[in-house]
C-alpha positions, 0 to 999 in steps of 0.5 A, spaced: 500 500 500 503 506 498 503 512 502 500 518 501 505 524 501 501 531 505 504 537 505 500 543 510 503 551 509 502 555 515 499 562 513 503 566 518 503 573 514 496 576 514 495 583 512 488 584 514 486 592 514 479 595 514 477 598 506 478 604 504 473 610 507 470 615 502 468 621 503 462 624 499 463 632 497 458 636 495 459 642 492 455 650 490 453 652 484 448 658 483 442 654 479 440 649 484 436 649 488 436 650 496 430 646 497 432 641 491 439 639 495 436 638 502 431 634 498 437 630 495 440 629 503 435 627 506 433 621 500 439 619 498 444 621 504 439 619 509 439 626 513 435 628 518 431 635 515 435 640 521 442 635 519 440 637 511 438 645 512 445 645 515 449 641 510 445 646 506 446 653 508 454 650 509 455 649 502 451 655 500 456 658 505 462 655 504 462 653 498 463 645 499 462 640 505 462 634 506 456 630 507 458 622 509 465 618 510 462 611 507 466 604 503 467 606 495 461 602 492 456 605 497 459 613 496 460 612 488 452 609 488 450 615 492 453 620 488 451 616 481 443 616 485 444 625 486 447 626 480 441 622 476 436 625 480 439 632 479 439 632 471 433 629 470 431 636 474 436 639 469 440 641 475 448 641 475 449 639 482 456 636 482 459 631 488 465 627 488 469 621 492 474 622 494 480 618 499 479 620 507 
């Protein structure tokens, strides 16, 4: 009877890290509306409506601001669904991911 040759490999380098998080930043412009981008925070981004008004008044302010620190895939989906959801009103509302 012949013997079977086994051999086991011992893993002992694992470089587990947390993914990436991405911000979402959402930017002025003088077209948009300021009722249309509180609606866009409060169905795309989850915002409660006080949090919205804020985020709002703080782009109009400032110029940008950053609306939610997420994984890629969830941040680029969201930009993609504010985005879709601008054009189709013929709003150019700009928002980008960028690395934390």
């Amino acid at each position: 009877m012949a013997k079977q040759q086994t051999s086991v490999r011992n893993r002992t380098n694992t470089d587990l890290r947390e993914p990436r998080r991405y911000k979402v930043i959402i930017y002025n412009d003088d077209f948009t509306t300021m009722e249309f981008v509180v609606h866009v925070l409060n169905t795309v981004f989850y915002k409660s409506q006080p949090e919205a008004e804020a985020l709002m008044l703080d782009v109009h302010e400032r110029g940008s601001a950053v609306v939610g620190v997420y994984s890629y895939d969830i941040a680029t989906s969201r930009v993609r669904k504010a985005t879709i959801m601008a054009r189709e009103q013929n709003f150019p509302l700009r928002l980008e991911c960028k690395p934390e």
